[in-house]
Every structure is written in C-alpha cells, then in structure tokens.
TORSE-247310 format. One line per 10 residues: their letters; for each residue x, y, z of C-alpha. Coordinates in pm, 1 decimal. Layout:
a) X/Y/Z  ...
//
This chain:
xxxxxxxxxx) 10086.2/-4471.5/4911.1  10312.0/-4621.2/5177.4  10282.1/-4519.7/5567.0  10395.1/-4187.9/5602.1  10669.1/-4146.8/5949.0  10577.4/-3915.9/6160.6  10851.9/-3785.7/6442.3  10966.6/-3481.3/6673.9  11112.4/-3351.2/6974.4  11432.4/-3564.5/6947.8
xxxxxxxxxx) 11670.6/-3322.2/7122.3  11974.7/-3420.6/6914.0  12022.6/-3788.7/7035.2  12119.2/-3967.0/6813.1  11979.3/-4284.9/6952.4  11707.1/-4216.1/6822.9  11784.6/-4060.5/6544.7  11991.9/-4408.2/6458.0  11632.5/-4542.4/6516.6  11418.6/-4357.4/6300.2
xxxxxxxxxx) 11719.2/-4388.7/6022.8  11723.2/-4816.4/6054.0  11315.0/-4778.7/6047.6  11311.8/-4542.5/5723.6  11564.8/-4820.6/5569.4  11360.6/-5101.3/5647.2  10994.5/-5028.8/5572.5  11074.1/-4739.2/5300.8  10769.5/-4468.4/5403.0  10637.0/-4219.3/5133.0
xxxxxxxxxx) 10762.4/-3931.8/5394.7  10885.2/-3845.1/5685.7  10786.9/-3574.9/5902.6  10983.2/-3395.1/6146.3  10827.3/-3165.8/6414.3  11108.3/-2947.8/6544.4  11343.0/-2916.1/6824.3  11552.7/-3161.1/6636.1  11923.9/-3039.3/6765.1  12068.7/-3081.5/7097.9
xxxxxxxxxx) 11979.2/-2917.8/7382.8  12093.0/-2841.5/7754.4  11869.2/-3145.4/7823.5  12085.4/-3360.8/7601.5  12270.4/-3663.6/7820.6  12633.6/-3660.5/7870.7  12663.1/-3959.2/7726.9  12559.0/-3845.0/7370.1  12875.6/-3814.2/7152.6  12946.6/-3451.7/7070.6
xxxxxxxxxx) 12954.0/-3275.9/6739.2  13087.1/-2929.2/6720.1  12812.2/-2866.8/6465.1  12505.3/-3118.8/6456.9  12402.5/-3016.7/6139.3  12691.3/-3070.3/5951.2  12851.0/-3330.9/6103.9  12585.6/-3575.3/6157.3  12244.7/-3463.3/6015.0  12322.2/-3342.2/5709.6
xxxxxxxxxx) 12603.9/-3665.9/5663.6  12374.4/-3903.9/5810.3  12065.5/-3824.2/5585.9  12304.9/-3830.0/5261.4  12402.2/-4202.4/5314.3  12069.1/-4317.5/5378.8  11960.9/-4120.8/5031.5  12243.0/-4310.0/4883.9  12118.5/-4630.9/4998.9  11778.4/-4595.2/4938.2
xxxxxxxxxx) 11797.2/-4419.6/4617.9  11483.5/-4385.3/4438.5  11275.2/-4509.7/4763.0  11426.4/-4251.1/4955.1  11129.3/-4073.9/5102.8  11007.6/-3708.9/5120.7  11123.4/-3519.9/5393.1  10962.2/-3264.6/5553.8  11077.5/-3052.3/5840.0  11086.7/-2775.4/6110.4
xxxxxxxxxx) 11247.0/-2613.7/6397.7  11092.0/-2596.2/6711.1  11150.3/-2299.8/7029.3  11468.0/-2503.1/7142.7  11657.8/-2493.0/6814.5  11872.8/-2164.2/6745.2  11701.5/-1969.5/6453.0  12061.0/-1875.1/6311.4  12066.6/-2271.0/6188.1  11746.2/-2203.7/5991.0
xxxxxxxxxx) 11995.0/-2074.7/5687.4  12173.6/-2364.9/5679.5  11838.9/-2614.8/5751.1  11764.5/-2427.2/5386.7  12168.7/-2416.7/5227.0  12283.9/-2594.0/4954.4  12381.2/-2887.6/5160.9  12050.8/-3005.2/5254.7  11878.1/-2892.8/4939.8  11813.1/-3276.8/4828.4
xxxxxxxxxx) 11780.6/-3395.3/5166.8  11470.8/-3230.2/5322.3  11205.2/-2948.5/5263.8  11213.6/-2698.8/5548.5  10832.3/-2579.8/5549.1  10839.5/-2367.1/5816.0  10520.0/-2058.2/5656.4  10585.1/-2257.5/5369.5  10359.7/-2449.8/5149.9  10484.5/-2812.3/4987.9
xxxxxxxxxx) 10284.1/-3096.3/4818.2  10287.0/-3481.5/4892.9  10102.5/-3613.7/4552.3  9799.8/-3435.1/4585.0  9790.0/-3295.1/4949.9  9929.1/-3034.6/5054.2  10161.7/-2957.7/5324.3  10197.9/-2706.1/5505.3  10452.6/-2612.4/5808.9  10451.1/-2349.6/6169.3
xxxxxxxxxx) 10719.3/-2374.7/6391.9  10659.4/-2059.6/6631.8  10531.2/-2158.5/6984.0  10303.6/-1907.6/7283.8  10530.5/-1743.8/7484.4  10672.6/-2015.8/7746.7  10888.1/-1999.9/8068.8  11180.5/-2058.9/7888.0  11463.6/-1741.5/7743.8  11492.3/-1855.4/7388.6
xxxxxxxxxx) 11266.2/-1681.3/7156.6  11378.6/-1704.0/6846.1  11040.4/-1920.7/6746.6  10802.6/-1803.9/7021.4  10510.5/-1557.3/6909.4  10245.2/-1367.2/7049.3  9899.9/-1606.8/7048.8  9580.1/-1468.7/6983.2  9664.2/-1135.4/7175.4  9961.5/-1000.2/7335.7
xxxxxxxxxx) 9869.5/-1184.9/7680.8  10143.7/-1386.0/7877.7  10050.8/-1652.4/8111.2  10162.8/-1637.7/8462.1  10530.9/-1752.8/8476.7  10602.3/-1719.6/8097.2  10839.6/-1428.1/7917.4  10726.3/-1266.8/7709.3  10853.8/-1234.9/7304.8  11008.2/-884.4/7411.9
xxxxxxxxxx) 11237.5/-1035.2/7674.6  11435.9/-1309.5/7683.4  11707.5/-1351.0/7452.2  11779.0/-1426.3/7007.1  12043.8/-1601.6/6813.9  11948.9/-1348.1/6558.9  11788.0/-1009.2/6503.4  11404.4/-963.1/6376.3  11211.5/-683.6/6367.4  11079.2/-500.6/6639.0
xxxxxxxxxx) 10739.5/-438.9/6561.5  10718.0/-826.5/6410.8  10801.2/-898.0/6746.1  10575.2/-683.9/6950.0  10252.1/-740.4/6728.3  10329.2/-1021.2/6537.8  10057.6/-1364.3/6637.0  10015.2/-1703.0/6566.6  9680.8/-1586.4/6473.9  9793.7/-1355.9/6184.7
xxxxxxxxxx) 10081.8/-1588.3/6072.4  9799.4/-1870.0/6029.5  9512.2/-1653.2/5809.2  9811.1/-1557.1/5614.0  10010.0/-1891.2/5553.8  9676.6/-2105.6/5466.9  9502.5/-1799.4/5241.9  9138.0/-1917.2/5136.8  9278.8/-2213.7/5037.2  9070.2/-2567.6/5069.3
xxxxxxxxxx) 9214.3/-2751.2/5300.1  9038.9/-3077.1/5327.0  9374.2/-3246.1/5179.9  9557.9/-3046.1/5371.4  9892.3/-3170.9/5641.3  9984.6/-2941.7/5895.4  10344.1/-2955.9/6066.5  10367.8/-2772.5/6387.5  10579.4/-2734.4/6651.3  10315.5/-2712.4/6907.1
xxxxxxxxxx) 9990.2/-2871.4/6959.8  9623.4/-2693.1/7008.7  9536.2/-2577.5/7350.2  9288.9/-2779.7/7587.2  9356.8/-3148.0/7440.4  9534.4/-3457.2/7564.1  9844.8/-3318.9/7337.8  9933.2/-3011.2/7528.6  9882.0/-3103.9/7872.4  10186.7/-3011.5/8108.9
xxxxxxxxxx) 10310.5/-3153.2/8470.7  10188.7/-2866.5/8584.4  9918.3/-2944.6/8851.1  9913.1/-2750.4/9177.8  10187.8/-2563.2/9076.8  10140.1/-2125.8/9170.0  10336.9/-1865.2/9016.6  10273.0/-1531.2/9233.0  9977.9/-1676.5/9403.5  9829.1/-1742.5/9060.1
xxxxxxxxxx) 9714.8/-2132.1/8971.6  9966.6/-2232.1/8632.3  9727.7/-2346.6/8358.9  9773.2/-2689.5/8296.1  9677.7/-2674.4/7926.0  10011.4/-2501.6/7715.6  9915.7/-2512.2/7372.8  9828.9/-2225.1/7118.0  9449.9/-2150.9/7114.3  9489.5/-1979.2/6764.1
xxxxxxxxxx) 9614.6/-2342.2/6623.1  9251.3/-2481.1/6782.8  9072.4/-2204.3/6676.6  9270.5/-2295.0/6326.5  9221.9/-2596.3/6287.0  8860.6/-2604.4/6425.2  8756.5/-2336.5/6156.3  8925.2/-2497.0/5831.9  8944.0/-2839.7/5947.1  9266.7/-2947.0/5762.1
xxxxxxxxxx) 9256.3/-3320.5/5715.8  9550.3/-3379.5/5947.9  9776.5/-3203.9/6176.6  10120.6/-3330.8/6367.4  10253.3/-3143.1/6660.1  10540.0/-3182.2/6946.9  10649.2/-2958.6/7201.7  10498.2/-3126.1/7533.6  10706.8/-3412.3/7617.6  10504.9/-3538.3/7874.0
xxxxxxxxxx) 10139.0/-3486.5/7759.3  10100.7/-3843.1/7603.2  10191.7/-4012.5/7979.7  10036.5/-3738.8/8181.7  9668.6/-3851.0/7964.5  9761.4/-4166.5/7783.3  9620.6/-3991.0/7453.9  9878.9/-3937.6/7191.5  9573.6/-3888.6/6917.1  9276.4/-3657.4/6941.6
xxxxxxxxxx) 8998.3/-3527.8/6697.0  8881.9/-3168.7/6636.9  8569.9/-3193.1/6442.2  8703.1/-3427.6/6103.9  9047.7/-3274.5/6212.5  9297.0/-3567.1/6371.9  9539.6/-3440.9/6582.4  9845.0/-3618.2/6701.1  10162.7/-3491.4/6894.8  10484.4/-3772.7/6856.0
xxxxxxxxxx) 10654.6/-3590.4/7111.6  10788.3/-3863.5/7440.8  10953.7/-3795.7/7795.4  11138.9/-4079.3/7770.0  11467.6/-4224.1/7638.2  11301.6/-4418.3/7337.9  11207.9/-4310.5/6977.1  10841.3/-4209.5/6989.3  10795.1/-4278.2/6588.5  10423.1/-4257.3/6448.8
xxxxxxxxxx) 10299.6/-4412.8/6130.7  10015.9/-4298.2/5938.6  9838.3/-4291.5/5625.6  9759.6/-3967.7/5488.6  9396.6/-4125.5/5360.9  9343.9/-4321.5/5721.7  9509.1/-4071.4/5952.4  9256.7/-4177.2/6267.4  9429.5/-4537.7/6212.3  9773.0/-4406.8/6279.4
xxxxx) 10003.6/-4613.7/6523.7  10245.7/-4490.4/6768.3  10567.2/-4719.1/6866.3  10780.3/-4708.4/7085.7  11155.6/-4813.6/6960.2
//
C-alpha cells in the first residue's frame, strides 16, 4: 500500500490546505486523514481570502478538481470535526455534495483494505464557549478554568441528558464494541492525556489559586487505547505540544500515537504506513 497522509488542525488556511492538495497530487497516498478543526476560525489571519461558506466554496470545489485529476489514484479520505468547527456543518460534511469526496467517521466505523477505521471527534471540557464537540471525560469533573458541557454555547440543539451524562468513556465502549482491534486506525480530535501530544503552554499558570494541569488530553482515550491497543491512533487539538516536548510520536504499549497538529504557519503533514506506523515521518511544508 502507498504512505497513507496524515493531517489536522488547519484552521481554514488555505495555505496549507494548497499544500497538502499539491502533496496528495504528487506522491498519490492510499488515504488521507483529517483530524478536525478543519474550517476557519477567530484565529484565522486577515490575510486569508474569505469565503462566505468554506465548505462550499472551497473545500468541497477544491477536493472535486483534485478527484478529477487524479481519477482512479485519488485517495481515500477520511475525516472529522474537531471543538472549533460549528456542529451545524456536520450535515453538510455528510450531504450529497461531498458524498464521493470524503468519509466523515465521526462514531463511525470505515475500512481501508483490511483495517479498520474508526473516528471521535468530541474533546474534555476546555476553556473555550463552543461545545458543540466537547463531552464529559471519564466523570462529570471540570478542570480548573474549563466550562463545563452545560454552559457555554451550541450551533445546534442536543439533548439534555446526552449532555449532562454523556462521556468519552461511554461513547468509546460503545463505538469499538468487542471488536479486535489489532488492525484497527483511530481518528481523533484529541490526543491521550499525560504524553508529549497533549502537553499545553500552560506552566505556572493559576486559575483561583489552583495550579492549571499542564497535561489536556482525555484520560478515557489513554485508558482506551491502553486497554484494546488499536494498532494506530492520530490525534490534533494541541497546537503547541510537538514544540513545547519535541515529540510528535509516542507509544502506549504496541499502540503508536501521533498528533499532526503545529503552532506555526506551515503544513504539519505526516506520512505513514499503516503496517510500519512507528516509522512514520513528519514534514514540515
């Protein structure tokens, strides 16, 4: 099989989007993955052109001509949101329009030959007002500083009660089954706690008199992964984890781990092989 792409976090900038579009041209993976928080965002420059809708006017446009181009070497897609993407565009993510374009996997199942793929897009509860994709963890505990799922704000309606006792925990045990998942790929939108892929810029920093833990990830995707050992998992979410611990790569038992998300301006754009993942590479374009 040819290198699979792995990429996330990109914000809507279509620099490097225009990137990882020349790079699927030129070396032709088997896939691409994409790990959420793929539209713009308030942190967008103001130099990005603007689209009234980024879907529709450059995603879903952009991805047809290179499908066009590439034809029968146009790769398999496979993508989610992530906690800064508006859950009203999930609808279209899975319309007509993109229906030959991408799989959106999000507590969804796909296959890649024979391994299987799976997608989780929902996040713990962070700082930020958004949460349409954040979710209780393991328990309904908030860190210092965070929101919780019952405050904030929605760019749609869900249930109440999904909201109040809903987990990553239960959304996990119920997405992978009993299933084997030794040929198993895992999208998420954010990486396992207490590794080099979720650490945050947050050292020294008090909230209330209370010390901010520097570790951000989900503890249920660690105690995940570390139970069923899925042959590979691909996360985003921390921007700065990679620079803050110059690991971009980690191992959980025969789990590897690896978060593609960057802090800078340039295309963070992994390649792997789904039967080599610890010899994946990570460019910078």
């Amino acid at each position: 099989m040819p290198a699979c792409f792995f990429a996330t976090d990109l914000h809507g900038r279509t620099a490097r989007y225009g990137k990882l579009f020349a790079a699927i041209a030129a070396e032709r993976p088997a896939a691409v993955f994409l790990g959420g928080d793929l539209l713009p965002s308030g942190a967008s420059p103001p130099a990005e052109p603007h689209f009234h809708d980024f879907l529709h006017d450059y995603l879903i446009p952009e991805f047809t001509h290179l499908r066009a181009s590439l034809g029968d070497a146009y790769p398999s897609v496979f993508l989610i949101l992530g906690n800064d993407d508006p859950r009203y565009e999930e609808e279209s993510f899975c319309g007509d329009a993109a229906a030959e374009l991408w799989q959106y996997i999000h507590q969804r199942k796909a296959s890649l030959g024979d391994l299987a793929v799976y997608g989780y897009a929902y996040v713990p509860p962070t700082p930020f007002l958004l949460k349409d994709w954040e979710r209780y963890d393991v328990s309904r505990y908030i860190p210092p500083a965070c929101v919780s799922p019952e405050e904030g704000c929605r760019s749609m309606a869900i249930d109440e009660m999904d909201i109040r006792w809903g987990t990553i925990h239960k959304d996990l045990t119920a997405l992978a089954g009993d299933a084997s998942l030794d040929r198993a790929i895992f999208l998420f939108h954010t990486p396992p706690y207490d590794t080099p892929l979720d650490r945050a810029a947050l050292d020294g920093k008090l909230f209330e008199h209370v010390e901010l833990d520097v570790h951000v990830g989900s503890i249920a995707v660690r105690r995940f992964i570390e139970h069923r050992q899925p042959l590979l998992t691909l996360h985003g979410h921390i921007h700065e984890s990679t620079r803050l611990t110059g690991d971009w790569k980690t191992t959980l038992g025969r789990t590897v781990c690896i978060n593609a998300a960057h802090d800078g301006p340039e295309l963070s754009l992994v390649r792997f092989d789904p039967e080599a993942p610890a010899a994946a590479t990570r460019d910078l374009l």
